[in-house]
SETI-119877 format. One record per residue: residue in one letter; x, y, z of N, C-alpha, C, O, CB in turn. Coordinates in steps of 0.001 Angstrom, whole numbers, plus 500000, padded with zeros to 6 digits. Glycine has a CB too. Example, Ala and Ser with C-alpha at 12.3 -4.5 7.8 and 13.67 -1.06 7.14 Angstrom:
a513190494310507800512300495500507800513200496700507800514236496681508465511308495527509046
s512850497750507080513670498940507140512900500030507870513409501138508039514084499402505725
END
This chain:
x417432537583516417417318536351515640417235535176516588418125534940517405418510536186514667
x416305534555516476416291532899517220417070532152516677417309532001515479415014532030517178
x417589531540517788418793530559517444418466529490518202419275528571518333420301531047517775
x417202529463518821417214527968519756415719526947519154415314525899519658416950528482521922
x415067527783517783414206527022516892414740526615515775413984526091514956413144527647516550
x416007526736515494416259526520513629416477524944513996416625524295515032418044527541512574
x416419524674512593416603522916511998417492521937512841418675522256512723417429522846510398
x417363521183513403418183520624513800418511520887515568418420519923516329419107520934512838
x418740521726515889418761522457516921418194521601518575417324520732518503417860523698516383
x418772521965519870418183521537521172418299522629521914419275523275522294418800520361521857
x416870522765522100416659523527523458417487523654524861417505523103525962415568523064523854
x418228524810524102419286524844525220420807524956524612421738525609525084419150523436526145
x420802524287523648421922523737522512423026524566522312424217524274522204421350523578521081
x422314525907522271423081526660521606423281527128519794423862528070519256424022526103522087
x422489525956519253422510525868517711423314524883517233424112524406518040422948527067517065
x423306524415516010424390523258515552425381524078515267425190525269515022424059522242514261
x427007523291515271427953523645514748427916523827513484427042523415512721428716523041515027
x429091524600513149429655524823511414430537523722511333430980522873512106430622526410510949
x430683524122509718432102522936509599433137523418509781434051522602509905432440522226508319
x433531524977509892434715525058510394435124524775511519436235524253511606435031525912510286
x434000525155513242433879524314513832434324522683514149435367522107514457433165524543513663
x433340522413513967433383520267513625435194520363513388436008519856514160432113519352511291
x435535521138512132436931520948511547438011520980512746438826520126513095437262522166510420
x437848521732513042438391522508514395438562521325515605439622520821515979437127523835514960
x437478521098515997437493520289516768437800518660516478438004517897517423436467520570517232
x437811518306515403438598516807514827440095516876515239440863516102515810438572516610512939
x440227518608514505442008518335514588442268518251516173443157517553516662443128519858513824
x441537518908516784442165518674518270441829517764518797442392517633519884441987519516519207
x440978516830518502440940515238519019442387514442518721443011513680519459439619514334518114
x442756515015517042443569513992516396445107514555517456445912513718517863443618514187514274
x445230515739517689446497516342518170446502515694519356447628515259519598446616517909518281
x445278515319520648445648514901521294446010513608521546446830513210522374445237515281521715
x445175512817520582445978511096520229446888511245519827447726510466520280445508510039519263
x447292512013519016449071511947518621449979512165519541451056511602519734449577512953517639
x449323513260520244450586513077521400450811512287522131451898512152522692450727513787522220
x449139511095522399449601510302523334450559508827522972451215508114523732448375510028524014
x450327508739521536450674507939520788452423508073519880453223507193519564449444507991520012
x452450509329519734453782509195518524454708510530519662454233511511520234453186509934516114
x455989510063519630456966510742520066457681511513518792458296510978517869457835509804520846
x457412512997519009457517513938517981459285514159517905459461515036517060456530515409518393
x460311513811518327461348513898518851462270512520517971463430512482517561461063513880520503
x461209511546517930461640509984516921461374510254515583461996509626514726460651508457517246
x460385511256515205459616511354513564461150511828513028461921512712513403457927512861513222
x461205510884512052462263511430510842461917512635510338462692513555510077462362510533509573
x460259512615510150460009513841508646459087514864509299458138515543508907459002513080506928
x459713514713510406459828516315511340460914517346511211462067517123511581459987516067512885
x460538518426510704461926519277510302460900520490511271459678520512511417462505519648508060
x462112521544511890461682522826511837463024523885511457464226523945511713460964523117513279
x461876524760510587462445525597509750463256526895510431463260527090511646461365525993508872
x463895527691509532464656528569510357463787529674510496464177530623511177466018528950509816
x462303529721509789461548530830510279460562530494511462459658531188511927460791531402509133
x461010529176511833460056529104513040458991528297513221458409528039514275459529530146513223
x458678527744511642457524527155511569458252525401511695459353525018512087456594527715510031
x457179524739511220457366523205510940457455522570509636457126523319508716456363522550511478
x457817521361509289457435521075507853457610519546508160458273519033509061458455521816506502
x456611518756506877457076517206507047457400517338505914456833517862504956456156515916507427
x458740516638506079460033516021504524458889514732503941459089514422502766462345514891505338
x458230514300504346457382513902503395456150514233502581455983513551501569457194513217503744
x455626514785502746454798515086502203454673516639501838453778517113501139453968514553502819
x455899517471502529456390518674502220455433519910502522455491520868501750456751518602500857
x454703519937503422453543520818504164454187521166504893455237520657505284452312520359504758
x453436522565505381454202523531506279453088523861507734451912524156507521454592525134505229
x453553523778508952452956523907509836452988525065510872454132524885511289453119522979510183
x452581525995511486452725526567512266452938526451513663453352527282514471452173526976512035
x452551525167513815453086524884516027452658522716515315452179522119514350450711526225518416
x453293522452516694453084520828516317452401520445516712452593519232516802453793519915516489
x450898520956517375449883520448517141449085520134515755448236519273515526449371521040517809
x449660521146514897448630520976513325449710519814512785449282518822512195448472522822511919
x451079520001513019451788518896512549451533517038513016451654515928512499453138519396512962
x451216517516514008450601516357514766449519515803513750449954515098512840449906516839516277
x448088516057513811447046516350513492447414516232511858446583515572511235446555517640514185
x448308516662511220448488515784509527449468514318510000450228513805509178449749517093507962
x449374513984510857450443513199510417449674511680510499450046510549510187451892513429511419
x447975512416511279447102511174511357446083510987509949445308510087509624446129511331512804
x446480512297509284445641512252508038445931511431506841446973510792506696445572513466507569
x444919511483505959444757510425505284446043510425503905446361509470503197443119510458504853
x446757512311503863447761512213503065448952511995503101449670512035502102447791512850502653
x449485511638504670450145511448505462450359509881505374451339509338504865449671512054506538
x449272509244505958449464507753506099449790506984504423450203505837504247447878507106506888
x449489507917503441449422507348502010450566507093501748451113506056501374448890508128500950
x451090508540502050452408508855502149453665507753501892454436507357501017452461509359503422
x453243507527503500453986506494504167453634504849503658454316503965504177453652506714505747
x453101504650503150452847503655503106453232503295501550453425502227500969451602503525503646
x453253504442501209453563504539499534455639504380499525456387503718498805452774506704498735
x455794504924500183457326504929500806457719503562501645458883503166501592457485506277501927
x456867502943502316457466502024502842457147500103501922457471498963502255456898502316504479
x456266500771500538456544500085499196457224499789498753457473498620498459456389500316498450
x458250501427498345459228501410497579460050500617498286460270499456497942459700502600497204
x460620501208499419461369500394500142461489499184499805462352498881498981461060500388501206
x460839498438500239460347497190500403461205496463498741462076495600498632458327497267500562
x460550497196497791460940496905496568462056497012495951462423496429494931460378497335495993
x462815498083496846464467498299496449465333497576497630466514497679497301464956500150496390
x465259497141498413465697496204498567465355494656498833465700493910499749466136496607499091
x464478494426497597464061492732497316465806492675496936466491493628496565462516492180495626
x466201491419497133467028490806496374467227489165496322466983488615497396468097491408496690
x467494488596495608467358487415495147467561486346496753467713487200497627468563487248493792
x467594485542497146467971484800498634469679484342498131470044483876497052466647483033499113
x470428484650499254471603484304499234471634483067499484471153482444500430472320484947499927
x472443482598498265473130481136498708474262480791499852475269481385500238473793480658497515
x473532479366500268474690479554501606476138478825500814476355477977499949474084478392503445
x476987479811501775478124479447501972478533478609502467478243478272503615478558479974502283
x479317478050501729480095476941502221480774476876503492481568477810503603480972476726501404
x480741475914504740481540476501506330482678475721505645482662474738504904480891475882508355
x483815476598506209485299476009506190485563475792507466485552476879508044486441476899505587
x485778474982508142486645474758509406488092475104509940489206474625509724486679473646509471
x487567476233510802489174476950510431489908476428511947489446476567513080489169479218510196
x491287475745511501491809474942512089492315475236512978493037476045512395492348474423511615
x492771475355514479493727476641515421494994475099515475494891473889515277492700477541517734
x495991475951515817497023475106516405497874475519517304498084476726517187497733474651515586
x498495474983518217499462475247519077500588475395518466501152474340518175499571474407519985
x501495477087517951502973476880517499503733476252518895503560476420520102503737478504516937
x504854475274517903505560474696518632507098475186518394508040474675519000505258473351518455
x507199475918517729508644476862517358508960476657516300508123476199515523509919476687518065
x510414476943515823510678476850514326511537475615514115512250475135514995511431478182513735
x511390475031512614511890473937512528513188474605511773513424475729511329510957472800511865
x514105473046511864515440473151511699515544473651509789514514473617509114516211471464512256
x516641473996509281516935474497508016518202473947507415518727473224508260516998475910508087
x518725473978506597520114474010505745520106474739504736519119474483504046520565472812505216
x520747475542504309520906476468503092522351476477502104523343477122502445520741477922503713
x522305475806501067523203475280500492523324476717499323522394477363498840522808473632500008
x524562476863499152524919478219497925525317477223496571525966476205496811526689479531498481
x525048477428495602525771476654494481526055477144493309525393478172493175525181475642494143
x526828476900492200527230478133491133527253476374490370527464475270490873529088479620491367
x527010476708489323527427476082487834529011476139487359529597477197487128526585476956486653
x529556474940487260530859475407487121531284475757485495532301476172484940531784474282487771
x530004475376485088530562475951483186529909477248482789530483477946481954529927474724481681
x528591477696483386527957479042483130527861479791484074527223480844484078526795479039482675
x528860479051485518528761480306486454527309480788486978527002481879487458529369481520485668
x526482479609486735524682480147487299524861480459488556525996480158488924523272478907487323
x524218480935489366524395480947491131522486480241491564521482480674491000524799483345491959
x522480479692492104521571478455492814521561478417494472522700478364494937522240476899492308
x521058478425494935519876478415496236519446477221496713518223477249496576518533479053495897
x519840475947497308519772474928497759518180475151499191518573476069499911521501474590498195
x517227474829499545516840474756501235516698473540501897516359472496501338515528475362501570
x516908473640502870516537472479503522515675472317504369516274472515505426517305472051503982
x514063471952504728513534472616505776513256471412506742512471470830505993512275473517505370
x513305470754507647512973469845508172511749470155509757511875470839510772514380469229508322
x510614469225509221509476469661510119509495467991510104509343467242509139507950470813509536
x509811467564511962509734466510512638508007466261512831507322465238512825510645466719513967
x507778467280512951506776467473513825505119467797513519504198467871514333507302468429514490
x505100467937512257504202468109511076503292467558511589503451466576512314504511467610509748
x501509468369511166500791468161511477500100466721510033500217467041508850500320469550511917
x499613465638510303499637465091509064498693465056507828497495464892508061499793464099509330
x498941465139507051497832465672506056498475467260505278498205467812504211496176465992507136
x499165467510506104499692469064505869500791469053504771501757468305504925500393469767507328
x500718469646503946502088469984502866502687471553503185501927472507503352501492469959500945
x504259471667503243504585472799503409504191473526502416503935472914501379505709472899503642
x504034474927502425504491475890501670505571476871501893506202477024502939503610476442501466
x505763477757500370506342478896500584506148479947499140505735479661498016507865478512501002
x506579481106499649506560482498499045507177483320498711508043483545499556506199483064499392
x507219483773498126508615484933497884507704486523498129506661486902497596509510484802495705
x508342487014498864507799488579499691508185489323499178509264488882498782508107489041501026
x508011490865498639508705491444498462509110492648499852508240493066500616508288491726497261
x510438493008499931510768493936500733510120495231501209510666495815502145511654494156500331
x509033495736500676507878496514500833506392495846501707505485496424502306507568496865499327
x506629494586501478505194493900502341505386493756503732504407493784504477504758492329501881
x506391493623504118507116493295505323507249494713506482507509495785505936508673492737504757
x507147494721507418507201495707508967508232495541509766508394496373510658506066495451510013
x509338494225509605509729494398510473511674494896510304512514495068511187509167493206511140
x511755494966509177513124495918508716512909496959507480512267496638506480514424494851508171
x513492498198507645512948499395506750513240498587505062514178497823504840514079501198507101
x512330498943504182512186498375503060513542498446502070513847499581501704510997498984502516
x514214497558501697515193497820500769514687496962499420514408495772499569516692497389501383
x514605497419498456514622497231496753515862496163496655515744495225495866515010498931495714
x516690496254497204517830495290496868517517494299497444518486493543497376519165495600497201
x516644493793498036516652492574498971515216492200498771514373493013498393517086492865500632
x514914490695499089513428490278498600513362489179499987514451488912500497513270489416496636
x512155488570500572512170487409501316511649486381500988510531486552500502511793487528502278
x512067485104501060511185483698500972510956483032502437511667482883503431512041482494499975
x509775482744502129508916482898503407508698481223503452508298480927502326507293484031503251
x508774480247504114508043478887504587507013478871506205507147479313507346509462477717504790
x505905478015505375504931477998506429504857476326506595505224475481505780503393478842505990
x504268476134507904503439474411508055503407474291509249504316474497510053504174472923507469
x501981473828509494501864473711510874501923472804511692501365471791511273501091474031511150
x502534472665513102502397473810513684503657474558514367503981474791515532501434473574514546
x504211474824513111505440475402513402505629477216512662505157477841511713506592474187512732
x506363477406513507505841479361512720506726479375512119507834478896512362505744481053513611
x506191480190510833506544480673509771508030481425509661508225482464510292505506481438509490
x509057480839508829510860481739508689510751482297507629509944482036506736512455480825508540
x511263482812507644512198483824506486513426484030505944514223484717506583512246484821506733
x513745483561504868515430483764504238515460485158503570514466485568502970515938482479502876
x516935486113503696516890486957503133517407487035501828518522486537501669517200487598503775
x516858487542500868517898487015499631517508488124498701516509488838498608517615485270498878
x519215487971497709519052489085496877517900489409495959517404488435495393520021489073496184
x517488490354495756516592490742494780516957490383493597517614491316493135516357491981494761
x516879489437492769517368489114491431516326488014490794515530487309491414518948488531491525
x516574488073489303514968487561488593515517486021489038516680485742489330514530487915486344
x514617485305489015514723483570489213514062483157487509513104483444486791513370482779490940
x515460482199487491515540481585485891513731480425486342513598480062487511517807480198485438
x512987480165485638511684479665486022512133478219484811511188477438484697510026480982485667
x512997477953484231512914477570483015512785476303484017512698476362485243514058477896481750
x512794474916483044512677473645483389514242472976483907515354472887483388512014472934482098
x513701472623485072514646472000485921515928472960486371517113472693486571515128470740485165
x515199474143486439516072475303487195515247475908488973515606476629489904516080476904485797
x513889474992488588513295475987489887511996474427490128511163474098489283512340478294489203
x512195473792491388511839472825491920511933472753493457512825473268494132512429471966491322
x510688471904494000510771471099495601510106470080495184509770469662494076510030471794497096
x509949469695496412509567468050496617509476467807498397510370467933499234511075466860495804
x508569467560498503508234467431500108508549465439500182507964464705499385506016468125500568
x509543464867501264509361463777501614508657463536502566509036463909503676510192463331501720
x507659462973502445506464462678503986507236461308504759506690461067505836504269462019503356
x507812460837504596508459459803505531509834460270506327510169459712507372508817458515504626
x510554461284505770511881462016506413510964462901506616511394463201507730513376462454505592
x510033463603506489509543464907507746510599465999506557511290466703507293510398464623510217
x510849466266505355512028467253504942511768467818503701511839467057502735513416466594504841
x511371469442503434510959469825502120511805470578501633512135471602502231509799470401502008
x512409470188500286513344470980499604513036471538498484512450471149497473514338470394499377
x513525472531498816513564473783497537514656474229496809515575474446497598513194475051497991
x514998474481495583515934474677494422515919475813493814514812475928493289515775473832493470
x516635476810493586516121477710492639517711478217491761518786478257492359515150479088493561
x517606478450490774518719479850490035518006481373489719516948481788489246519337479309488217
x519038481835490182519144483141489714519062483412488329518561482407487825520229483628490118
x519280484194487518519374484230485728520738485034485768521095485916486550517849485241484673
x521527484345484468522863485264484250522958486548484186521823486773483765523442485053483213
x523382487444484267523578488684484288523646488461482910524195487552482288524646489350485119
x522852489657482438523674490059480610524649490384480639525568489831480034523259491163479629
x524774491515481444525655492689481108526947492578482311526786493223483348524654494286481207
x527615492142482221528777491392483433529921492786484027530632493524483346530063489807482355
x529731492745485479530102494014485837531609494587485109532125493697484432530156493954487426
x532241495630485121533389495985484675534075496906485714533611497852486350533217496563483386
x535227496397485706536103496550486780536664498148486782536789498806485749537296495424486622
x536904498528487814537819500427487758539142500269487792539844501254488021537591501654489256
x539850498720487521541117498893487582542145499461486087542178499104484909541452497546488110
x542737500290486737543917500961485788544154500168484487544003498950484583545405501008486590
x544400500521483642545045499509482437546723499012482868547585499782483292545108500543480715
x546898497452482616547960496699482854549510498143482378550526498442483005547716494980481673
x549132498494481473550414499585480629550678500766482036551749501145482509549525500749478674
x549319501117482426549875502138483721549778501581484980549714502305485973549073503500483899
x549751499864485085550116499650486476551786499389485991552789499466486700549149498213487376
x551722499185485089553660498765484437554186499907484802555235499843485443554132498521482452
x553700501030484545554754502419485015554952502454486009556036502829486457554450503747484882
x553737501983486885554078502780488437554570501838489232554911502153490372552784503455489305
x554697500505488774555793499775489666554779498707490142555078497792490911556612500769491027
x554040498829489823552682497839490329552191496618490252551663495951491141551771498142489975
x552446496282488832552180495101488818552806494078489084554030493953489035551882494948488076
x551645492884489529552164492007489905551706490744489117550609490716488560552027492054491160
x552620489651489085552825488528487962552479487683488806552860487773489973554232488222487195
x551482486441488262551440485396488518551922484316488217551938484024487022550810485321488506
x552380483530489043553612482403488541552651481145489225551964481232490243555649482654489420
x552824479992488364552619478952488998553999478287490021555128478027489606552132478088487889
x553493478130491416554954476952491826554725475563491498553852475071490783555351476810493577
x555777474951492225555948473781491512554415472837492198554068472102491273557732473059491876
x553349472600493548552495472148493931551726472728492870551595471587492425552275472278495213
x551099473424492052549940473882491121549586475190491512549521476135490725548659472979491171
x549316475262492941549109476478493283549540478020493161550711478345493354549151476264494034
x548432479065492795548777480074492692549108481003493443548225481452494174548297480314492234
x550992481820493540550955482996494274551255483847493401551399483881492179551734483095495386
x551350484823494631551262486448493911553033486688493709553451486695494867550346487995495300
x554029486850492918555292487491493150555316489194493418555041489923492465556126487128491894
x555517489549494209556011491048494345557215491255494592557353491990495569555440491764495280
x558070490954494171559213491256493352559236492616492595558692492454491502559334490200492394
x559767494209492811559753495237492068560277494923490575561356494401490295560493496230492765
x559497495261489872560169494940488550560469496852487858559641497755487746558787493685487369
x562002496846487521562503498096487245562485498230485847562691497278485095563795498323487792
x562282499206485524561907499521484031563562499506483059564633499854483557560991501361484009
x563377499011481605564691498106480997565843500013481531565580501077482092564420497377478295
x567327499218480737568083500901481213568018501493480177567235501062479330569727501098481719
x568613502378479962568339504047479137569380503290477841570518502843477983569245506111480259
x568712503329476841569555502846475222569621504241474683569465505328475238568532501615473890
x569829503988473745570288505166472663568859505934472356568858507164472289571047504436471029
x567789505273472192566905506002471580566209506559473262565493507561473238565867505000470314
x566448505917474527565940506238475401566485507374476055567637507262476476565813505334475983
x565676508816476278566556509920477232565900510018478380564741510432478350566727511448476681
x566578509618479751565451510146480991565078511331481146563903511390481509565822509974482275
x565810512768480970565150513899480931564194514434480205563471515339480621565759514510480877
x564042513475478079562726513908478240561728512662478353560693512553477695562373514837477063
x562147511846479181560654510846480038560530511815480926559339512127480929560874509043480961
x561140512482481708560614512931483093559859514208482776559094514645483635561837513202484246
x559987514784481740559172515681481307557898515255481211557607514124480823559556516144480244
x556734516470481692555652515995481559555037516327480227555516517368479778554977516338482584
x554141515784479463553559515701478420552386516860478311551320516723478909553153514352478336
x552589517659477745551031519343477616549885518692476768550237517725476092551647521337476286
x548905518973476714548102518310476013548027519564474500548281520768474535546590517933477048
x547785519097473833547660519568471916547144520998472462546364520645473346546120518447470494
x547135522124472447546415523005472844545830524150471752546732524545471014547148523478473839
x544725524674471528544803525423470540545444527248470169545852527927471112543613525213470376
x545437527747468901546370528910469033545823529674470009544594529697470073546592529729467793
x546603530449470960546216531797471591545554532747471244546099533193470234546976532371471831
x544507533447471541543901534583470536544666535707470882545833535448471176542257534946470682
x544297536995470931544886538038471416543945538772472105542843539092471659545517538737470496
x544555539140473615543280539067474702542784540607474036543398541401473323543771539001476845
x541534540635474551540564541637473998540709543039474967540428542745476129538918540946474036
x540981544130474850541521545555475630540017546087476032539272546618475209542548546887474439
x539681545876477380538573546320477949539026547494478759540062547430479421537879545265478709
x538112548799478716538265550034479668538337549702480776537693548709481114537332550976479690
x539056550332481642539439550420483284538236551239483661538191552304483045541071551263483769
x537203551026484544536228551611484920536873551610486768537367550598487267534696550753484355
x536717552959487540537396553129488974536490552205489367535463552011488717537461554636489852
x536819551462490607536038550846491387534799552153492062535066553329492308537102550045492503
x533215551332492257532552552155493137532133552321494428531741551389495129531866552249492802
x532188553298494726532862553344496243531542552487496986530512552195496378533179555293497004
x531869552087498729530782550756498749530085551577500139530707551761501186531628548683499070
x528775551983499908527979551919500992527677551553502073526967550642501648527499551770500866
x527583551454503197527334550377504616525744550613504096525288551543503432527921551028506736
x525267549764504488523098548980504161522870550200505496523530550491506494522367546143504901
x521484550730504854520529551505505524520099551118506567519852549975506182519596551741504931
x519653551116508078519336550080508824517405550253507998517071551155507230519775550389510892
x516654549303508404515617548775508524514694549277509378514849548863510528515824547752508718
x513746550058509214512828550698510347511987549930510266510997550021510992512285552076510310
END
């Protein structure tokens, strides 16, 4: 068969290519621009499989060596791909333009140590309230500045193990560092004119006020009843002297003497409590004791 007269053809030529050919030879143009161009090692949607082959996570084709992977990745379903993906993108994260924020000027200061205090205790002398006086005095106040303060609870705090019974109030102002009073855990009455401060800006001095709330339920004492401290010789009487003041007399006071209706032998008797009738104990069989084994040892 002549192959150096058909259609198309050059003397010498060899014949024209096929298209599988031509095909053939595109992809290996495209494989070798890819390599010179894309680092196969950076591609995200480069996977290889555990049988050996290749695959792109995008477009989900399967390759046999990374030259053909190469060679799709310049193709036209490839770049669609991508471009179709870097849409979406684009579109999931539009979001509206952030408004600017406001700058706060955040202030530094030099602490200069802690300022002086007074802590006054006070009780109500008709309801027995208990009250919390402070005194905080800052000479040294930065001006413009108003103190504050806080009440902590015993759980927020690091630097003593947490107790439930105990709470802190905290004062700040700068540029003096921040104290702490320790104080009982108990509700604060909030009512009007039970819980108040007032900062004076000309004395440099911020005071704080507070009450506690009454107890409902008012503790109750473990002492003996007055009748059995009388027996045992115990009690003791309070006498006014003649200045107002109260002492204690301990003076033994002896119980009146023995009258007619009184017998000391049966006081000194002790008292049985009411007890109920005796039954009649129940006659259980004598079974021999069984004789006692020494333990098997353990192999």
């Amino acid at each position: 068969m002549d192959f150096q007269n058909r259609v198309g053809s050059k003397t010498g030529g060899g014949g024209p290519t096929s298209y599988s050919e031509s095909n053939r030879d595109r992809r290996e143009r495209l494989r070798k621009l890819a390599l010179e161009t894309i680092d196969i090692a950076k591609d995200p949607y480069f996977m290889r499989n555990h049988l050996g082959t290749y695959e792109c996570k995008l477009c989900l084709t399967l390759h046999n060596n990374e030259g053909s992977y190469l060679a799709h990745t310049q193709g036209k379903k490839h770049q669609s791909n991508l471009s179709r993906r870097a849409a979406k993108e684009a579109k999931k994260n539009q979001t509206l333009p952030a408004l600017e924020k406001p700058r706060v000027e955040i202030r530094k200061f030099v602490k200069i140590g802690r300022p002086g205090y007074k802590v006054t205790k006070q009780a109500d002398p008709e309801t027995t309230q208990q009250s919390l006086l402070f005194q905080i005095d800052y000479p040294g106040i930065v001006e413009g500045i108003r103190p504050k303060y806080r009440v902590m609870a015993a759980y927020e705090q690091h630097i003593e193990p947490p107790d439930k019974a105990w709470q802190y109030l905290l004062f700040a102002a700068e540029p003096y560092e921040t104290i702490a009073f320790k104080i009982p855990s108990r509700e604060v009455d909030n009512t009007e004119g039970k819980l108040w401060n007032e900062w004076n800006p000309e004395t440099k001095q911020f005071f704080l006020q507070f009450s506690f709330k009454i107890d409902s339920h008012p503790k109750i004492s473990n002492l003996p009843p007055p009748a059995q401290l009388a027996a045992q010789g115990q009690h003791h009487k309070l006498q006014p002297p003649d200045n107002g003041a109260l002492h204690m007399d301990t003076t033994p006071h002896h119980p009146p003497p023995p009258g007619p209706t009184h017998n000391p032998a049966l006081l000194a008797q002790p008292r049985l409590p009411n007890l109920m009738p005796m039954q009649q104990p129940i006659h259980r069989p004598h079974f021999p004791m069984q004789p006692h084994f020494p333990p098997r040892p353990i192999m």
